[in-house]
C-alpha positions in Angstrom: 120.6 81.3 72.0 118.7 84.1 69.7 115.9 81.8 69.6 114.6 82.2 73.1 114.0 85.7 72.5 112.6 85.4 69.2 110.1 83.3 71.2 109.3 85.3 73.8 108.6 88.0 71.1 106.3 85.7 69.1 104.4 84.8 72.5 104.0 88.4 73.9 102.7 89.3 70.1 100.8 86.3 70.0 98.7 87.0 73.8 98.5 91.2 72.7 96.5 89.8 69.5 94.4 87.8 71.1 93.2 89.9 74.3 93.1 93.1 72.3 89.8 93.3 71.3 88.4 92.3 75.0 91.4 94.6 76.5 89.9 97.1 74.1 86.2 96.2 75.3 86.7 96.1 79.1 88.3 100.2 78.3 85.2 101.2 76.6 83.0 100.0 79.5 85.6 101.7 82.1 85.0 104.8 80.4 81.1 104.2 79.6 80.3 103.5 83.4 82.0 107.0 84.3 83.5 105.9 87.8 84.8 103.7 90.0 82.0 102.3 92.3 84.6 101.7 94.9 84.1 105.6 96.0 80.6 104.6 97.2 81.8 101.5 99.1 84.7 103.7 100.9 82.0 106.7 101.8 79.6 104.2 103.3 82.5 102.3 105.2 83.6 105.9 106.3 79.8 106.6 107.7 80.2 103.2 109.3 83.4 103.7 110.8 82.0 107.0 112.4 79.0 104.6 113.7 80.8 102.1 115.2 84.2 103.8 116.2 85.5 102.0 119.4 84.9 98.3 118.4 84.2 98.0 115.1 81.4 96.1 113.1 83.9 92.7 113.5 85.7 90.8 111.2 83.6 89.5 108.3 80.4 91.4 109.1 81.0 94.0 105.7 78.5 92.2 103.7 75.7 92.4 106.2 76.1 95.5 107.2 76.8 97.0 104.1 73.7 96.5 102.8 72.4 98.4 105.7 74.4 101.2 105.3 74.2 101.4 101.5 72.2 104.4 100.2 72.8 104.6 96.9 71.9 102.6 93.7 74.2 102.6 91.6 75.5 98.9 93.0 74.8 95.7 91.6 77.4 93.9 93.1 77.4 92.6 96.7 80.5 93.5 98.4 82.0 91.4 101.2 84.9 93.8 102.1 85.8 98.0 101.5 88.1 96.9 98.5 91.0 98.9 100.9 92.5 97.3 103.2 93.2 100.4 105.2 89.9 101.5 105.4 88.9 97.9 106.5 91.2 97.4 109.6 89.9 100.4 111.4 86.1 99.0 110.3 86.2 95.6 111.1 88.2 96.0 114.8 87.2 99.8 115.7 89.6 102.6 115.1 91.9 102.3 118.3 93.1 98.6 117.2 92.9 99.7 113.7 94.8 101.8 114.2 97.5 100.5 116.1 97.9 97.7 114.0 98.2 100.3 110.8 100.9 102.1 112.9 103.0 99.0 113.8 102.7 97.9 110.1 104.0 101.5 109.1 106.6 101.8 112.4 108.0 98.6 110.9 108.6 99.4 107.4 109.7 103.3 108.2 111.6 101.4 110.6 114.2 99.4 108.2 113.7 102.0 105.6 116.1 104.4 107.7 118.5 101.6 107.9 121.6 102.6 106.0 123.0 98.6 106.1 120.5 97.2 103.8 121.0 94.1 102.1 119.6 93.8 98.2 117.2 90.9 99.8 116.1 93.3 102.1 115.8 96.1 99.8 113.9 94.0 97.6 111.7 93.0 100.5 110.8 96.8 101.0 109.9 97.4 97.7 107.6 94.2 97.6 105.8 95.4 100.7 105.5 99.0 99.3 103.8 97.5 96.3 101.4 95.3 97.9 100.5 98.4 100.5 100.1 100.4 97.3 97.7 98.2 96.3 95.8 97.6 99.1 94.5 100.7 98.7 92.7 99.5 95.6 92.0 96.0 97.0 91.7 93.6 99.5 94.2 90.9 98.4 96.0 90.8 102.5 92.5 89.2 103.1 93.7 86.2 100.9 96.5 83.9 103.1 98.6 83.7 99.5 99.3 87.2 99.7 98.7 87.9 103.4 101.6 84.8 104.5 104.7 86.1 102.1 103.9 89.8 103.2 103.7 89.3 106.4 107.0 87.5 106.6 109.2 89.7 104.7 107.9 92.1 107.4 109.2 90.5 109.8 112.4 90.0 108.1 112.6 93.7 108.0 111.5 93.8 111.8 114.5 91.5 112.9 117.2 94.4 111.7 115.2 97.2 112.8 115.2 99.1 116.5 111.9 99.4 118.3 110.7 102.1 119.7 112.7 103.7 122.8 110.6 103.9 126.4 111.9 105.3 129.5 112.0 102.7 132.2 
């Protein structure tokens, strides 16, 4: 039974040999480009979100009118979405529906946070949608179905213990 971690050992040391030097390299040209290009992206998606604040400029549009927006350049890549997903909600559907759907994402998770009857699962399910809202911030991976699907489930697995929101009749 010691051998499986004397494998794992020789396999981790194995993979940190071999991707040092272009771990190492992909550092150096972090630190040699300065910053993050993403800054520029949010900015412009900020102007356009101020340009088209009721409706939005619709799903998928980013690329196009990106490029129109665009004033700097320091870009050589062409970006199809914000790279944040909560930037991109409130630019692709206008800020009232971006909005809302932002708040019923957050009503939802503040919503079974409170809960004092957890179960591990659903503790577990928290922390899995904390992480990939964390980094959404960074990214647009709830734009892929592999990653949109799961979150959006454990969601609503947090959704089925939670209370709603009180309204007078």
């Amino acid at each position: 039974h010691a051998v499986t971690p004397v494998a794992v050992a020789l396999v981790v040391a194995a993979a940190a040999y071999l991707a040092l030097d272009p771990l190492a390299e992909e550092m150096r040209s972090v630190a040699r480009s300065g910053r993050d290009p993403r800054a520029e992206v949010w900015a412009a998606a900020l102007g356009m979100i101020a340009e088209y604040p009721l409706l939005g400029i619709g799903r998928g549009a980013f690329a196009v009118a990106f490029a129109g927006h665009h004033r700097g350049d320091t870009l050589s890549f062409t970006y199809t979405h914000v790279e944040n997903e909560w930037l991109q909600l409130p630019l692709d559907l206008g800020i009232p529906i971006g909005l809302a759907v932002l708040a019923a994402l957050a009503w939802t998770w503040f919503s079974a946070a409170r809960r004092r009857d957890l179960s591990r699962g659903e503790m577990g399910a928290l922390a899995a949608t904390a992480a990939v809202a964390t980094q959404a911030v960074l990214d647009f991976g709830l734009e892929l179905p592999g990653v949109a699907l799961p979150f959006v489930v454990l969601l609503g697995v947090l959704a089925s213990g939670a209370r709603g929101p009180r309204a007078s009749r």
